[in-house]
VEXSE-170922 format. One record per residue (C-alpha): residue number from 1; residue in three letters; x, y, z. Coordinates in pm, 1 decimal, always signed. Each point is the difference from the previous one (the first is absolute). Layout:
(site NUM, ALA, (X, Y, Z)),
...
***
This chain:
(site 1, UNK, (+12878.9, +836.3, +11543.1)),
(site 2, UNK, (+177.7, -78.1, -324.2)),
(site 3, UNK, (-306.2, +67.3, -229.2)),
(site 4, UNK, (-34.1, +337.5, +219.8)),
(site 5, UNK, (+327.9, +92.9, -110.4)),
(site 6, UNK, (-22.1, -116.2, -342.6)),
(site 7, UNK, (-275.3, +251.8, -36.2)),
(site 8, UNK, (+162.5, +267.3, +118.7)),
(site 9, UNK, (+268.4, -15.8, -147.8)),
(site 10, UNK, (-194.7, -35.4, -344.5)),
(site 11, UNK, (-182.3, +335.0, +70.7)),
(site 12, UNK, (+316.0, +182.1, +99.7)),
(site 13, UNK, (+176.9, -137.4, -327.7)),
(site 14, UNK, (-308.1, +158.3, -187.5)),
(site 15, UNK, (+33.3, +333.1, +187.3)),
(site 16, UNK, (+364.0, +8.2, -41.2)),
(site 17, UNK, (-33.5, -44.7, -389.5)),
(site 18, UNK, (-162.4, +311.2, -24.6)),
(site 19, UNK, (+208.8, +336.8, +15.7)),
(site 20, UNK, (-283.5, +244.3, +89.5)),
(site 21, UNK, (+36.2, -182.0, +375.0)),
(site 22, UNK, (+340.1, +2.9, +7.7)),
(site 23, UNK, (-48.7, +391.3, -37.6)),
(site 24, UNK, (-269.7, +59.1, +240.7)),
(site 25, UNK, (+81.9, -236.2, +276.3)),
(site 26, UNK, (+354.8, +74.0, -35.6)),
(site 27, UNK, (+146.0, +297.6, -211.5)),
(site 28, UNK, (-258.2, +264.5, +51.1)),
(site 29, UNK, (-86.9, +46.2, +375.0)),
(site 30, UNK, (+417.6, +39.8, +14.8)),
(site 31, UNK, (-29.6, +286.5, -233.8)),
(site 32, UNK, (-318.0, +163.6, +106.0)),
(site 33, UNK, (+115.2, -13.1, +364.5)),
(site 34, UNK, (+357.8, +120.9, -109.8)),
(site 35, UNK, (-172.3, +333.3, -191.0)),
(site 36, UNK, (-207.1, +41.9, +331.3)),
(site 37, UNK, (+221.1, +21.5, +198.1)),
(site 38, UNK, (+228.0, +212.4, -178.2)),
(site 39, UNK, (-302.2, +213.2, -34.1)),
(site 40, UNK, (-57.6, +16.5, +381.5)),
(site 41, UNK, (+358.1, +7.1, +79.7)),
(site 42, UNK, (+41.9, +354.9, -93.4)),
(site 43, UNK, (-222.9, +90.8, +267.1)),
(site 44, UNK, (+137.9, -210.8, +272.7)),
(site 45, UNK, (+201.4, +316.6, +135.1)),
(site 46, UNK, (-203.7, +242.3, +92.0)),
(site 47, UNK, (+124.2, +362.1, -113.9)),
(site 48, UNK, (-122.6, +356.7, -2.0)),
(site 49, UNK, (+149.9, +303.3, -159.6)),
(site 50, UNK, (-154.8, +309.0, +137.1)),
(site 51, UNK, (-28.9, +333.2, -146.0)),
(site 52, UNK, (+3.5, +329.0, +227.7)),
(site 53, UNK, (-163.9, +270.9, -76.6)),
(site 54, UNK, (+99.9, +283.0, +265.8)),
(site 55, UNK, (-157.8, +329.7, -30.7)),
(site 56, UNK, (-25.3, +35.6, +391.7)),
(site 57, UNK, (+327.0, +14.9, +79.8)),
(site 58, UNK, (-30.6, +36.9, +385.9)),
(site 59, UNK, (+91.0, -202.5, +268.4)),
(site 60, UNK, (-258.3, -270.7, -26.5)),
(site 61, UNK, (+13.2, -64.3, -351.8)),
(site 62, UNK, (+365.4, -73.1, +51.8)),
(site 63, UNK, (-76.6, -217.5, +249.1)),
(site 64, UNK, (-229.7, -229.8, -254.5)),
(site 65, UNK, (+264.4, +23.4, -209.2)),
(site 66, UNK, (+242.8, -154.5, +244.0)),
(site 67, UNK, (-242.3, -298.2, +96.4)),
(site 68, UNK, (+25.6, -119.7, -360.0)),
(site 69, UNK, (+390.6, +47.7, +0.5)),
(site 70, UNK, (+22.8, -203.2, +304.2)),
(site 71, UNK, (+309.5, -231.3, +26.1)),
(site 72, UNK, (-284.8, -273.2, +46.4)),
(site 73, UNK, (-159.3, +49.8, -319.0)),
(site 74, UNK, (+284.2, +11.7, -187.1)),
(site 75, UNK, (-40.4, -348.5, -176.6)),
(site 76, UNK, (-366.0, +93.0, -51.7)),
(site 77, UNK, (-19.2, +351.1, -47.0)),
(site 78, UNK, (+185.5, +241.6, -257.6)),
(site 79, UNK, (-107.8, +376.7, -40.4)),
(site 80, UNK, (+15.8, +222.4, -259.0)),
(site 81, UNK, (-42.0, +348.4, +62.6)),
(site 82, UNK, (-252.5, +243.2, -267.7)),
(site 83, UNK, (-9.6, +326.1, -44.7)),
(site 84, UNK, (-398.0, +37.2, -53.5)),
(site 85, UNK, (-256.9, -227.8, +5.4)),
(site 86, UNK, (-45.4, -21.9, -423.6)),
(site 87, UNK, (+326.3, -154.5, -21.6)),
(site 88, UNK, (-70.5, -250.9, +326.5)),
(site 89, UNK, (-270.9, -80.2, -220.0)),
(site 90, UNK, (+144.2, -75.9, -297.7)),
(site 91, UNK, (+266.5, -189.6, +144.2)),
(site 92, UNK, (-303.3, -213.5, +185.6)),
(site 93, UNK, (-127.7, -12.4, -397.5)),
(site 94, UNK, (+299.8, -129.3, -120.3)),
(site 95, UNK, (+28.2, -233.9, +235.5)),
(site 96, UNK, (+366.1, +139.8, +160.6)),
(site 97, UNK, (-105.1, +27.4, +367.5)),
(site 98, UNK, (-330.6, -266.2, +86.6)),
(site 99, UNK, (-156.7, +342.3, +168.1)),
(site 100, UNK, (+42.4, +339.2, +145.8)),
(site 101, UNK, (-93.2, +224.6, +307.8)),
(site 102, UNK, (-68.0, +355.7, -33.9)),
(site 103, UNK, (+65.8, +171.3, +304.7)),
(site 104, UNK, (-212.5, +382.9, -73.6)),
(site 105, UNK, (+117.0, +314.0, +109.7)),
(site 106, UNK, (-115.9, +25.6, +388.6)),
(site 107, UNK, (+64.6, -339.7, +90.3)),
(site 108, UNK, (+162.0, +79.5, +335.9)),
(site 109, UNK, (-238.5, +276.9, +54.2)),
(site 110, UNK, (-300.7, -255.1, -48.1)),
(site 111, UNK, (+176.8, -188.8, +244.8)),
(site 112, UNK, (+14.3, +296.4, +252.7)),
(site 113, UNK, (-335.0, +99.3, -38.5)),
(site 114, UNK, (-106.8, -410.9, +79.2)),
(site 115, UNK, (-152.8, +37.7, -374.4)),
(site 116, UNK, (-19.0, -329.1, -158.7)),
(site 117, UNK, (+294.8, +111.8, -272.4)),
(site 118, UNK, (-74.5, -91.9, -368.8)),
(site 119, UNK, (+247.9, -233.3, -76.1)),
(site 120, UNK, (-76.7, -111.3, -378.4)),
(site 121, UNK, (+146.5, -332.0, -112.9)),
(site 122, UNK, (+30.7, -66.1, -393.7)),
(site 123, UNK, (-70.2, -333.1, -88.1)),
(site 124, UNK, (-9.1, -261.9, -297.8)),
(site 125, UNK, (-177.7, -311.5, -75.7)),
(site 126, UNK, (+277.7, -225.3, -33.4)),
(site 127, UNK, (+133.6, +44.0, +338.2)),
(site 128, UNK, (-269.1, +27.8, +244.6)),
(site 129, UNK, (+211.6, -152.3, +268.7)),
(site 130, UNK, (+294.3, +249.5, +4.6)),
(site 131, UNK, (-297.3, +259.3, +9.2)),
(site 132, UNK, (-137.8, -149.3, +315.0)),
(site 133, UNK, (+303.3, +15.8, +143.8)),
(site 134, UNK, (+14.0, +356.3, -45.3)),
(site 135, UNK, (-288.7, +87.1, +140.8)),
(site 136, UNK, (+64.5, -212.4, +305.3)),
(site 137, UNK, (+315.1, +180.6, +53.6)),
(site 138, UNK, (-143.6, +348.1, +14.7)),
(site 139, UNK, (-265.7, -87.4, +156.2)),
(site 140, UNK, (+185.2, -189.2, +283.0)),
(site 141, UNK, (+237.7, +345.4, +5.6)),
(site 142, UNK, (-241.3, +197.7, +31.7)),
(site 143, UNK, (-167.1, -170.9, +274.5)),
(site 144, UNK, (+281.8, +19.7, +171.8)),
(site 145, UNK, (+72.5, +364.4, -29.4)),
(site 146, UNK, (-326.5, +91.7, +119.5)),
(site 147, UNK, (+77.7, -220.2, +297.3)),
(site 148, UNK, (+281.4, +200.1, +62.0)),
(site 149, UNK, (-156.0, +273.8, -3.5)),
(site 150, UNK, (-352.9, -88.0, +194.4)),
(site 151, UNK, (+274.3, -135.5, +254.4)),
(site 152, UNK, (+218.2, +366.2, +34.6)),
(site 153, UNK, (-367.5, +183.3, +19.1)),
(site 154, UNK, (-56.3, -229.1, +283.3)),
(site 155, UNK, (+284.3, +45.6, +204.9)),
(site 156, UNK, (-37.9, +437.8, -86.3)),
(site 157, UNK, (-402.5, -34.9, +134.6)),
(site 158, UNK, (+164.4, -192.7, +308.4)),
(site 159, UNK, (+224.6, +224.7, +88.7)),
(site 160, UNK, (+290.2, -55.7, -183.8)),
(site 161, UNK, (+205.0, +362.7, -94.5)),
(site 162, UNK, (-85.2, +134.0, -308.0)),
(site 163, UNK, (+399.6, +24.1, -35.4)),
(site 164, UNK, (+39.9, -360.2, -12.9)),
(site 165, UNK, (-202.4, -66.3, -325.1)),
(site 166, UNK, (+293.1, -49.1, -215.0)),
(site 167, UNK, (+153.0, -250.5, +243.3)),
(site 168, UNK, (-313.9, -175.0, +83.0)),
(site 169, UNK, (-71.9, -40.9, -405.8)),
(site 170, UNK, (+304.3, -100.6, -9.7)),
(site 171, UNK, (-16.6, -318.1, +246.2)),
(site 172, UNK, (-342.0, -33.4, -121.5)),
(site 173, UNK, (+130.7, -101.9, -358.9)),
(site 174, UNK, (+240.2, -278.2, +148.7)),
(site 175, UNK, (-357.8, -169.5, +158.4)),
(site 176, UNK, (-174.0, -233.0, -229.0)),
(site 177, UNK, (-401.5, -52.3, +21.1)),
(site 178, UNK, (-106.4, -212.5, +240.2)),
(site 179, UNK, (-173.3, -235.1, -254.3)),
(site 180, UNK, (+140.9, -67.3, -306.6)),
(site 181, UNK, (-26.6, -296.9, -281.5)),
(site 182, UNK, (+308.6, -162.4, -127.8)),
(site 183, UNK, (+104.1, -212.7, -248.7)),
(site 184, UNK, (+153.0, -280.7, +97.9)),
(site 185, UNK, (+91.3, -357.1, -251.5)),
(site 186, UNK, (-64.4, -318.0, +61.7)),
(site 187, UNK, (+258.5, -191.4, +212.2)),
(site 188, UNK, (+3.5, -322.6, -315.3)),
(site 189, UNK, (+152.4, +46.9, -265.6)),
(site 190, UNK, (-113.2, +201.3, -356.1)),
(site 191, UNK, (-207.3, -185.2, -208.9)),
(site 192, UNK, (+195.3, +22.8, -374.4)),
(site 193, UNK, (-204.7, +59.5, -278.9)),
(site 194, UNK, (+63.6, -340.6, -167.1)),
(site 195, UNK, (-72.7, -214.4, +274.6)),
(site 196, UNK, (-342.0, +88.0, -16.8)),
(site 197, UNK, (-56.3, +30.1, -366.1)),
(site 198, UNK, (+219.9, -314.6, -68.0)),
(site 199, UNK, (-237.9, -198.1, +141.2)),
(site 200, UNK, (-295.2, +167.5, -65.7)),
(site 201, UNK, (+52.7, +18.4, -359.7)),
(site 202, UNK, (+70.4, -397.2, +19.3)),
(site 203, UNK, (-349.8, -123.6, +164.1)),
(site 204, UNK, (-132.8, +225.2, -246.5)),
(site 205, UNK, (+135.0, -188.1, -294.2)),
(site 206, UNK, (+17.0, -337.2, +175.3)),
(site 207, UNK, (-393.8, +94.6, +57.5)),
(site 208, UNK, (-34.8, -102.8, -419.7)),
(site 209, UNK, (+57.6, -323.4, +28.1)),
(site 210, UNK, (-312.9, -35.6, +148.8)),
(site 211, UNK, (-143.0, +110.8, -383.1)),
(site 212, UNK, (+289.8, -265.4, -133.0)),
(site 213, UNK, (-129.9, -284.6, +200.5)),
(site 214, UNK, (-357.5, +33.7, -42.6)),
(site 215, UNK, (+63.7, +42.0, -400.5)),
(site 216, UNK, (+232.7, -285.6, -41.0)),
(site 217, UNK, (-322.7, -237.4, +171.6)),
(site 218, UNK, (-232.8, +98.5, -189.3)),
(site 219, UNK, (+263.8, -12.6, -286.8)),
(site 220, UNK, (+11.5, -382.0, +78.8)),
(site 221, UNK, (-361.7, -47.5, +66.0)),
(site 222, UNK, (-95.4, +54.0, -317.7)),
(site 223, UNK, (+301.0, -200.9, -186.1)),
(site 224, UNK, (-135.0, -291.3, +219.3)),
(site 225, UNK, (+335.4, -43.2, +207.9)),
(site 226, UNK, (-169.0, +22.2, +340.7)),
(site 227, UNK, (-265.4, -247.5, -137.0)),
(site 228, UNK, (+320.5, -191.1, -104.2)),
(site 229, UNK, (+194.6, +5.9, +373.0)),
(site 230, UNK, (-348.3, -37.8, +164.1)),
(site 231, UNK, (-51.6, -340.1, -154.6)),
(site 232, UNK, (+348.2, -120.6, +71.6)),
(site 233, UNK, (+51.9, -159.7, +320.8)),
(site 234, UNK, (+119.9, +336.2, +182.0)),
(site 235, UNK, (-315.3, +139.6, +118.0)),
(site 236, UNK, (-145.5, +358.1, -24.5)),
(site 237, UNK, (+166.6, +79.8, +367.1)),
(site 238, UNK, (+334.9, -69.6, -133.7)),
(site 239, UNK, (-54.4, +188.7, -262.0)),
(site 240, UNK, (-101.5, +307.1, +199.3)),
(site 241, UNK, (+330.2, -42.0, +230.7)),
(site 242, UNK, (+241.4, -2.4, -291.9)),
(site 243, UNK, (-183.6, +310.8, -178.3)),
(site 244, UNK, (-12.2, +164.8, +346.5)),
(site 245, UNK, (+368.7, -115.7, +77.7)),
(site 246, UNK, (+117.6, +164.4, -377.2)),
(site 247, UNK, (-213.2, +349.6, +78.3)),
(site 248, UNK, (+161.4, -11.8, +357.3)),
(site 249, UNK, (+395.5, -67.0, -125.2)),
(site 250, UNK, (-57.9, +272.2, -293.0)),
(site 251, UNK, (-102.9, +281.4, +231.8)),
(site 252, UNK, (+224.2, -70.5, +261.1)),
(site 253, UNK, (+283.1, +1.4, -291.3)),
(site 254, UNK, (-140.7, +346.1, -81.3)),
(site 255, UNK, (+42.3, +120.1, +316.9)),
(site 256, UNK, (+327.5, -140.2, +126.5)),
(site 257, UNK, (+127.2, +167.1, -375.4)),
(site 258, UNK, (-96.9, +327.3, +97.7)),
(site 259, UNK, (+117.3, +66.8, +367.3)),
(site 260, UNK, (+333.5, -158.3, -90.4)),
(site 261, UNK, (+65.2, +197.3, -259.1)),
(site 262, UNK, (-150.1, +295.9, +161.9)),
(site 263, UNK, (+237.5, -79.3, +312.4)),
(site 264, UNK, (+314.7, -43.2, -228.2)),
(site 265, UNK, (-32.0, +217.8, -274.0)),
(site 266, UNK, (-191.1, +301.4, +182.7)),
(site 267, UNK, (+81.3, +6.3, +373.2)),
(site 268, UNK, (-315.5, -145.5, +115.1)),
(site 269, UNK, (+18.9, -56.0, +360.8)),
(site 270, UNK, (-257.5, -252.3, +245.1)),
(site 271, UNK, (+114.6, -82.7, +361.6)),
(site 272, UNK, (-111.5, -320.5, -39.8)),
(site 273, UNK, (+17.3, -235.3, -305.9)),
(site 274, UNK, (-203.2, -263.6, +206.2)),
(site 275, UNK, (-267.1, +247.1, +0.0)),
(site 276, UNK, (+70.0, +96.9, -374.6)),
(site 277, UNK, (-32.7, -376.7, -96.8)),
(site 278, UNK, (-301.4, -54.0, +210.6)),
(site 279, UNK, (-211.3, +253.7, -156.1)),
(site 280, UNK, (+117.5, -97.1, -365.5)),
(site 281, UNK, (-167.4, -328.7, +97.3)),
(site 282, UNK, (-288.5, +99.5, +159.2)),
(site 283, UNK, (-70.5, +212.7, -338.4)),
(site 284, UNK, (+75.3, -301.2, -209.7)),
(site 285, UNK, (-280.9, -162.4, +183.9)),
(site 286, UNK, (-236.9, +267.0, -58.8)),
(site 287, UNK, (+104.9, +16.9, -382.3)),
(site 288, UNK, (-106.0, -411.7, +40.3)),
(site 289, UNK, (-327.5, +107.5, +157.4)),
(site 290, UNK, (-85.6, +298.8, -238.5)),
(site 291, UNK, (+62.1, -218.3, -301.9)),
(site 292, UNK, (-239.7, -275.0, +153.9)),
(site 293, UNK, (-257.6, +241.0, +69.2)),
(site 294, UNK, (+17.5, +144.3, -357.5)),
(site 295, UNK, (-69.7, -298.3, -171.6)),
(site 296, UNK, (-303.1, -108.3, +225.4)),
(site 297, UNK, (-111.0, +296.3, -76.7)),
(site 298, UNK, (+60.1, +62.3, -383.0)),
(site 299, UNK, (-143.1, -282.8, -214.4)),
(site 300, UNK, (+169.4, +113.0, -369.5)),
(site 301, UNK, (+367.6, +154.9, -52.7)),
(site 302, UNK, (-76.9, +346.4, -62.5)),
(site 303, UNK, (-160.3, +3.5, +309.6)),
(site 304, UNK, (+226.8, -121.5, +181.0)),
(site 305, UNK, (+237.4, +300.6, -130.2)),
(site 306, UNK, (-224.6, +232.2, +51.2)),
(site 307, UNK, (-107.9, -62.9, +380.2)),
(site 308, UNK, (+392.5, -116.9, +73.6)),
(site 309, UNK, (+94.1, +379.0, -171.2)),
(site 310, UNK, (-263.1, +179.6, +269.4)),
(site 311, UNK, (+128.8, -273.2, +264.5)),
(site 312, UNK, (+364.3, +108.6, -3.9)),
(site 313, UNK, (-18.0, +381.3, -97.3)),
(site 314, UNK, (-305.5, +60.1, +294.7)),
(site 315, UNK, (+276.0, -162.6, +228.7)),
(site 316, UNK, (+295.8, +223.9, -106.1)),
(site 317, UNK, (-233.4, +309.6, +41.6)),
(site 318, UNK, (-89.6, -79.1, +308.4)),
(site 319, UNK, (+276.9, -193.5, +160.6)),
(site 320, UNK, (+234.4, +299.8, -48.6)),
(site 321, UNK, (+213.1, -77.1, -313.2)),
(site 322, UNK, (+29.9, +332.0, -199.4)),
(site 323, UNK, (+73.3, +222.5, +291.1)),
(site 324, UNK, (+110.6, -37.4, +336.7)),
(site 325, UNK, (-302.8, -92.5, +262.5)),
(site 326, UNK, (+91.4, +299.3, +212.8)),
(site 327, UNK, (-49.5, +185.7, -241.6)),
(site 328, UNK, (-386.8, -85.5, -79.3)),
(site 329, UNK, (-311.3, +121.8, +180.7)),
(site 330, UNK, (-123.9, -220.0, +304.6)),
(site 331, UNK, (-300.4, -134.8, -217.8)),
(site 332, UNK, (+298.2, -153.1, -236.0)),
(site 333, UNK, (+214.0, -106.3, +297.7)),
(site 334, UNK, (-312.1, -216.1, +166.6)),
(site 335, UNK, (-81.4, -143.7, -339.1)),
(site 336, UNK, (+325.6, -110.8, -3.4)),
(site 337, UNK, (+3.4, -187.4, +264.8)),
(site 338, UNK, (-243.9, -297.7, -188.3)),
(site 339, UNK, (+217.1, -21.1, -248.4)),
(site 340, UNK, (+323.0, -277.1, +23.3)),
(site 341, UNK, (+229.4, +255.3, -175.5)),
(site 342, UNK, (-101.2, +252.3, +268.2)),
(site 343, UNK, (+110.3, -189.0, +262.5)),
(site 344, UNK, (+299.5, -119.6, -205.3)),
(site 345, UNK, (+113.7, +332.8, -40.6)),
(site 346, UNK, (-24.5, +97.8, +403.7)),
(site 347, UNK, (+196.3, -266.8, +55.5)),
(site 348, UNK, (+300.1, +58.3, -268.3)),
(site 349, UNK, (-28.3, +404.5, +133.1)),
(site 350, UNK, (+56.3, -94.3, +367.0)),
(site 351, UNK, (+269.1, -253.6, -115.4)),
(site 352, UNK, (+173.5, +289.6, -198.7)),
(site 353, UNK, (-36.0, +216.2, +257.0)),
(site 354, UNK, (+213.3, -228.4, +277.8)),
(site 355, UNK, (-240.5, -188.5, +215.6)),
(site 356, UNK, (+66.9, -381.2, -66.4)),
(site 357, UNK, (-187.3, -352.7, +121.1)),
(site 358, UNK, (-365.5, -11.4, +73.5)),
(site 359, UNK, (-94.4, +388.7, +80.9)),
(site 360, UNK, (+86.3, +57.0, -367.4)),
(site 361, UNK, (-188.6, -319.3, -173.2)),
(site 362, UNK, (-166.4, -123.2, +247.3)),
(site 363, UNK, (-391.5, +218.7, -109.7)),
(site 364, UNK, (+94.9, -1.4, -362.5)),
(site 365, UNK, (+13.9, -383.4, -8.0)),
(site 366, UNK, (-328.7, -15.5, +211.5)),
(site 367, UNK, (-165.8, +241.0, -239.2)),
(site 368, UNK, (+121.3, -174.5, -315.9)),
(site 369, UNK, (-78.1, -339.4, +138.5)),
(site 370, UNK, (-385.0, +155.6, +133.0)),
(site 371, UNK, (-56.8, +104.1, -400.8)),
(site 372, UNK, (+149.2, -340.1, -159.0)),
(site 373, UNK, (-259.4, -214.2, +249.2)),
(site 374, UNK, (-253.0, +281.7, -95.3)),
(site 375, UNK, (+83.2, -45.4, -391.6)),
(site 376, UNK, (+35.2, -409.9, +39.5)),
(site 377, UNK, (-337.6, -18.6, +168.6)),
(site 378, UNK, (-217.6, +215.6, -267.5)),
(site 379, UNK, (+187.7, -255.4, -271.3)),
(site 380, UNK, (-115.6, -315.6, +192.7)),
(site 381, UNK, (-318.3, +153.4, +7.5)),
(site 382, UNK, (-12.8, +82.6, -357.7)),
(site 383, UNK, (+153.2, -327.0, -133.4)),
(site 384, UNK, (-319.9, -179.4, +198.0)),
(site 385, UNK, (-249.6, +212.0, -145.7)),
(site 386, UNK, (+170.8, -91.3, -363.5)),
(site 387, UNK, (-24.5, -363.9, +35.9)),
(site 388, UNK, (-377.5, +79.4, +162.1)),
(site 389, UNK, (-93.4, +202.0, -323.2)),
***
């Protein structure tokens, strides 16, 4: 056990002399996941100044009007009234409101007449989502008027006096449709931006020392000090549990680094920093495994850097470490799922999102644990076809 740790605390001596991994295991997933999540932060509130464009004037269009001025919407929701639709449009230009309804002349009329009214919404590219939200609005008012009004030309064909339309429109608008979709949050907590990029951004980095490890042996093959420790009286399994042992204290160093400092310095929050230590280990396996696999695989040092380079940026496409998995089509989310910073990533979002123990880590771990067999088996495989060949 001695020699074990004698060689890994040689390796980690050599890693630690050199400042490039001090500044990608340590200094740059902090920053990079710092600028992220500023970047992201500034869209964590969702808000949407609308522009009015009102060249109806009648009852109905007033009444649009007043669902977007609802005491409700108030946090969300901030109108700005136009006088015709070339200014709405440059303001939606100039980026002032995020977009703009038009109501036309005839609006109400339209409405009477059970015409579909033609209610133009000006858009822009940069905020689809407030634009959406638009267009859901008067399209969920409008339904709703014409209900009111299919339900008063009901009650008149059944008998109802003519006299009573007002007061029957008039009840009418206090009923709500019978089916209707809302939007309602989660009951767990809001996921902040830098608990997921935090550790995303810090498997991604920690992911390179899979291209330092499989360097640095063939680095030694070829000066002979492998040869050397092979001959001693240590043998070639202790030397593979001290090199292992240096690769698996380096990336879980990464790791711890960067959700610490992402939890003091930036507000990062997990329910659970069992769960938040037991996925940094489970990835400092993998790292282990990947850096294995690499060098049965590779047989010169530029090859080595080369497959360890498509190794660890394939993963960080994949596993979700640019953008949030949500956020990616379904082909991208199933992919994800066989790679271990996929499942890494599940696991920190439910833990940053309130649910603690086993229901958060408990599939993450099985999936990372599933690829590192996968990964250890394909290098005990390759390793016997080497000493075959």
């Amino acid at each position: 056990m001695r020699v074990v740790l004698a060689i890994a605390a040689k390796d980690l001596r050599q890693r630690l002399r050199d400042r490039s991994a001090w500044v990608i295991l340590f200094l740059a997933p902090v920053l990079i996941s710092a600028l992220m999540a500023l970047a992201f932060n500034s869209n964590s509130e969702f808000r949407a100044d609308i522009g009015v464009v009102d060249l109806d004037r009648g009852r109905a269009a007033a009444g649009l009007t007043r669902v977007l001025t609802d005491p409700q919407l108030a946090d969300t929701v901030h109108v700005r009234a136009y006088d015709d639709e070339s200014a709405a449009r440059r303001a939606v230009d100039a980026g002032r409101v995020h977009a703009a309804i038009v109501v036309p002349e005839g609006f109400t009329s339209a409405l009477r007449g059970g015409g579909a009214p033609p209610v133009k919404v000006l858009d822009s590219v940069d905020f689809g989502l407030q634009a959406q939200l638009v267009r859901a609005v008067t399209e969920s008012y409008v339904a709703q008027v014409n209900a009111d009004r299919l339900s008063v030309a009901t009650a008149v064909a059944a008998g109802a006096p003519a006299r009573d339309t007002e007061r029957l429109a008039a009840e009418a608008a206090l009923l709500r449709l019978p089916e209707e979709v809302r939007t309602q949050g989660l009951t767990d907590d809001p996921l902040k931006v830098i608990s997921y990029f935090g550790p995303s951004m810090g498997m991604f980095f920690v992911l390179f020392t899979v291209g330092f490890g499989a360097r640095g042996y063939f680095v030694e093959q070829q000066q002979g000090t492998l040869d050397r420790i092979a001959a001693a009286p240590v043998g070639r399994g202790a030397l593979l549990l001290g090199k292992s042992l240096s690769a698996f204290v380096y990336s879980l160093a990464g790791l711890a680094t960067v959700t610490v400092v992402s939890w003091l310095a930036f507000g990062a929050r997990w329910a659970d920093p069992l769960g938040v230590a037991a996925l940094s280990v489970a990835m400092a396996v993998t790292v282990v495994c990947l850096t294995a696999f690499v060098i049965a695989l590779a047989r010169t040092e530029r090859q080595a850097e080369g497959l360890a380079s498509v190794t660890v940026f394939a993963l960080a496409l994949l596993g979700g470490s640019f953008v949030f998995a949500s956020g990616t089509t379904p082909t991208i989310r199933r992919l994800a799922l066989f790679t271990p910073n996929g499942w890494a990533l599940r696991g920190f979002t439910d833990l940053g999102t309130g649910v603690r123990g086993w229901a958060a880590v408990g599939m993450p771990l099985l999936g990372i644990a599933a690829f590192s067999a996968a990964v250890a088996v394909v290098t005990a495989v390759l390793l016997r076809l080497r000493r075959t060949t």
